[in-house]
C-alpha positions in Angstrom: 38.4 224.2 105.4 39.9 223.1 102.2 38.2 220.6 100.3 39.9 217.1 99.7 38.0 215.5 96.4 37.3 211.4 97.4 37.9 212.2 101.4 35.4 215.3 102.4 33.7 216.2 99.1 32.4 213.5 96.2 34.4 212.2 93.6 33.9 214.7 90.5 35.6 212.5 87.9 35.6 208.5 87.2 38.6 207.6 89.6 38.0 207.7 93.3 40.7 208.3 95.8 41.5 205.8 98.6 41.8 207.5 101.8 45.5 206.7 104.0 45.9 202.8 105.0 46.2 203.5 109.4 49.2 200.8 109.1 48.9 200.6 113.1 45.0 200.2 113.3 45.4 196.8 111.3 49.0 195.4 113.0 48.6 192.3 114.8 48.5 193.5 118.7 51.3 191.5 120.5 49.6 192.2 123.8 46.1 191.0 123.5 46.5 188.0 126.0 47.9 190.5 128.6 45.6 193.9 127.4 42.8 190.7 128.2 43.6 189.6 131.7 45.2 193.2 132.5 41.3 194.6 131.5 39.6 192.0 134.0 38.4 193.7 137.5 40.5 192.4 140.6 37.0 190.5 142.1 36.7 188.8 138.1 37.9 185.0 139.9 35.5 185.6 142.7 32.3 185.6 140.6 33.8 182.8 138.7 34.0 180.9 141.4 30.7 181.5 142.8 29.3 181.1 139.2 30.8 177.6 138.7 30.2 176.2 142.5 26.5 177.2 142.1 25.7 173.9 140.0 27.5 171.4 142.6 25.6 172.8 145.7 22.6 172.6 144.0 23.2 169.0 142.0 24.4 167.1 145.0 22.8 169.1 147.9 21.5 165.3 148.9 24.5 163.9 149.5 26.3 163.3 152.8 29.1 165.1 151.7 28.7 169.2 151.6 30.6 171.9 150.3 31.3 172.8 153.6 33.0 169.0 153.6 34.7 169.9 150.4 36.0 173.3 151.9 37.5 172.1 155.2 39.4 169.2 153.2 40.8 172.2 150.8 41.8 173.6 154.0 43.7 170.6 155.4 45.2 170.4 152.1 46.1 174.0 151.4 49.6 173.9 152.8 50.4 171.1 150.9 49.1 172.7 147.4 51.1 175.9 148.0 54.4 174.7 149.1 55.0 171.6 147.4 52.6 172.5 144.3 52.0 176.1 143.3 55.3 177.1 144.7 57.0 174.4 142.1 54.5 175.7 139.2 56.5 179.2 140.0 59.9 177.1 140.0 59.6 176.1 136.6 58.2 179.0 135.2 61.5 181.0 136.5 64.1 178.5 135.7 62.1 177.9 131.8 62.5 181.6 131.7 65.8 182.2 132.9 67.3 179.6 130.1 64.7 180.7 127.2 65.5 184.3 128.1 70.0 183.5 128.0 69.0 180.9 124.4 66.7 183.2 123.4 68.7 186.1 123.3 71.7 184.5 121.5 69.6 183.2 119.2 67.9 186.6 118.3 72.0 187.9 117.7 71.9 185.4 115.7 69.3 186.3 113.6 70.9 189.8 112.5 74.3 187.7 112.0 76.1 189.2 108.4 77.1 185.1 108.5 74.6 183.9 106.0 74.2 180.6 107.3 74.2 181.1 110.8 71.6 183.5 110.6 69.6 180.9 108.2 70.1 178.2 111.3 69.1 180.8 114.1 65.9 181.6 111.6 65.3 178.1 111.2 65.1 177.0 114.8 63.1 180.0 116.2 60.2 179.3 113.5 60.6 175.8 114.5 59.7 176.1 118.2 57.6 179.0 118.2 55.0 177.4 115.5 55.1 173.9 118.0 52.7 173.1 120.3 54.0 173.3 123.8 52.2 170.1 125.1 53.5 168.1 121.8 57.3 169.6 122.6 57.0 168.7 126.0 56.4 165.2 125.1 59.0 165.2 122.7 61.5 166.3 125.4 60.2 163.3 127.6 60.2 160.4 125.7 63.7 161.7 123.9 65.9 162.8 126.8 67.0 159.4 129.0 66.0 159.5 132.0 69.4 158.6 133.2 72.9 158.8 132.6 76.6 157.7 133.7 79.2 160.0 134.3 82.5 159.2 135.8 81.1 155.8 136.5 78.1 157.6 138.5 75.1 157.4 137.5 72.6 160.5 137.5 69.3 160.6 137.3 67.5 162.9 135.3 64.2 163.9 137.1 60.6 165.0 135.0 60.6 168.2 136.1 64.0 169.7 134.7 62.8 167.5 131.7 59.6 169.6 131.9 61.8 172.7 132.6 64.0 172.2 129.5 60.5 171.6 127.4 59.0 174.8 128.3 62.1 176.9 127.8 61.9 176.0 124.1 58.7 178.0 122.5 60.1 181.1 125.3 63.6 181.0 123.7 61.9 181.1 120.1 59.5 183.5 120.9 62.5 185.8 122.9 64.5 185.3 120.0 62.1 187.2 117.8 61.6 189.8 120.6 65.5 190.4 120.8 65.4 190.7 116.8 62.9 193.0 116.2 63.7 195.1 119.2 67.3 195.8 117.6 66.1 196.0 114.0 63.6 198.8 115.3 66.6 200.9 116.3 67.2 203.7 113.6 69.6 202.7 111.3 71.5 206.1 111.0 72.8 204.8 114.7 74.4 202.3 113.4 76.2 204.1 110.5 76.9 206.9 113.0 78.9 204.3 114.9 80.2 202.6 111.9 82.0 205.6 110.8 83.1 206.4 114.2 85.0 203.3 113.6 83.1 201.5 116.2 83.6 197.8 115.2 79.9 195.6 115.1 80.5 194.1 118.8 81.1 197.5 120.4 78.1 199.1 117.9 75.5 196.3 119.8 76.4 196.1 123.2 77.8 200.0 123.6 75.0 201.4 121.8 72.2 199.5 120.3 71.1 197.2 123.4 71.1 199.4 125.7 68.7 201.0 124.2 66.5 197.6 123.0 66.5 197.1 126.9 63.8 199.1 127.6 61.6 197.7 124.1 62.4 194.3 125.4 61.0 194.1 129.0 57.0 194.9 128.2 57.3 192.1 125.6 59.4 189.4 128.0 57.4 190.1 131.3 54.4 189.3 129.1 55.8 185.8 127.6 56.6 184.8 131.4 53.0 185.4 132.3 51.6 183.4 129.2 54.8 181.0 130.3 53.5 180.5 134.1 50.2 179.7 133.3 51.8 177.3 131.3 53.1 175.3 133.4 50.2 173.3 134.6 50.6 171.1 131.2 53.4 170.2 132.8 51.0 168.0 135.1 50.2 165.6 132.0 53.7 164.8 132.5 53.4 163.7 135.8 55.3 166.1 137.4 54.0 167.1 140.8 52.9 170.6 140.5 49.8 171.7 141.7 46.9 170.3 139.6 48.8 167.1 139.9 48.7 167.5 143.4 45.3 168.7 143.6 44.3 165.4 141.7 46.2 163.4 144.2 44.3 165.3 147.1 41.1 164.5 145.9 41.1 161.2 145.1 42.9 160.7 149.1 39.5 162.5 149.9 37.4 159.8 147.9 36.7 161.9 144.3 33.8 163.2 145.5 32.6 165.8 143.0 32.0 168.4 145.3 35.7 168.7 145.7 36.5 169.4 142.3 35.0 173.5 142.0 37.5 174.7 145.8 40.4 172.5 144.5 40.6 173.6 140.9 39.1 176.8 142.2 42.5 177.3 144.5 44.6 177.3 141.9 42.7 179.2 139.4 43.1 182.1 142.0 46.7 181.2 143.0 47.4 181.7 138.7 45.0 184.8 138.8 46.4 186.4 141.7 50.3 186.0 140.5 49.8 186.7 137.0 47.2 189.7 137.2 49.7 192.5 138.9 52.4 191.1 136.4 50.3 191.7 133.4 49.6 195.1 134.6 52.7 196.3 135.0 53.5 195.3 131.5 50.7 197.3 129.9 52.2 200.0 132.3 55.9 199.3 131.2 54.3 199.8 127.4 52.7 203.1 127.9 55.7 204.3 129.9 58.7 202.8 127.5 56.3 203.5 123.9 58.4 205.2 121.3 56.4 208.0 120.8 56.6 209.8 116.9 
């Protein structure tokens, strides 16, 4: 085995040498909320549950009303909560996505514009909304946006929740912006000359042969924005839009407020999040292994 002075034998002289900087051991991991809810067991929510509603049997076992109480109203209300509440959370996360995705994508282009100060604008706004809270854009987008407007001489009405959906799509279309712009700066850069001096002109050298291939780089990172996105979209409830811990609120105070309803009502929809954004965040670790560029 040869012998490397400062890495497997001891400095000889005065000057020690450094060993190799691991540049990918010390990079910021993009996936860490997904690697952490793709790393939880299936049954993780279950012993949550049973964990958190241990302290309300016990604390108000003297009451008249039981947990069995508080489960059979849960029950009643179940239908409600999933069709008119959890089924609207998934609404808005889709339709936030679907613009943020189309914005976010053109602004990303518009990051790698040679036009100086388009590119500076399209900089400019991602940074923007992607170092924002969500909750303090939301309520931006709610007191700013009127909540009606005439047309024609009709008037329209603007409701909360396409307020809330236009909100939400902001940080996603920052945040997909930087995702489109780093997945077509991380192409090669020999592609593009190769296709410059095939006389390919810059419109035919992105969409003929450099997105195309960013496709595949992109989904991991956008499949894992529309998890973080979904679970989201409960802060849409300080809004007052009627999703489902809005709902759930309204449920329990028709049932009186008794604390015992608080651990299944709030426990529904922690299951209903877990159970729609676990299988998404494992496919996206699976999408990362499969679609890694590999050196």
């Amino acid at each position: 085995m040869k012998l490397i002075t400062g890495v497997n034998r001891p400095v000889l002289g005065g000057m020690a040498v450094l060993k190799p900087f691991d540049v990918a051991a010390h990079s910021p991991d993009g996936y860490m909320f997904t690697r952490w809810l793709a790393g939880m067991p299936w049954w993780t929510p279950l012993v949550m549950l049973a964990v958190i509603g241990l302290y309300p049997s016990i604390a108000y076992a003297q009451t008249s009303f039981t947990t069995g109480d508080a489960f059979g109203a849960l029950w009643r209300w179940m239908p409600f909560l999933l069709g008119s509440g959890f089924l609207f959370n998934v609404l808005i996360s889709f339709w936030a996505m679907v613009i943020g995705t189309l914005a976010g994508a053109a602004l990303g282009l518009g990051q790698i514009s040679p036009f100086a100060p388009l590119r500076a604008f399209c900089w400019f706004i991602t940074q923007l909304f992607r170092n924002s809270p969500w909750l303090v854009i939301l309520f931006i987008v709610l007191l700013a946006l009127p909540f009606e407007f005439t047309l024609f001489g009709q008037t329209i009405r603007v409701p909360d929740w396409m307020k809330g959906v236009f909100g939400l799509s902001l940080p996603v279309m920052a945040n997909i912006s930087e995702v489109v712009r780093g997945a077509v700066q991380s192409v090669p850069t020999a592609q593009w000359e190769a296709a410059e001096s095939l006389a390919f002109s810059r419109r035919q050298i992105l969409w003929q042969i450099i997105l195309p291939q960013c496709f595949k780089r992109m989904l991991p990172p956008w499949m894992n924005w529309y998890a973080i996105l979904t679970m989201a979209t409960p802060l849409c409830s300080l809004l007052g839009i009627e999703e489902i811990i809005t709902l759930s609120r309204q449920a329990m105070e028709s049932e009186d407020n008794h604390p015992e309803l608080l651990v299944p009502f709030f426990g529904l929809a922690l299951l209903l999040f877990f159970a729609y954004c676990y299988p998404i965040a494992r496919l996206t670790m699976w999408l990362e292994r499969k679609f890694t560029v590999k050196l």
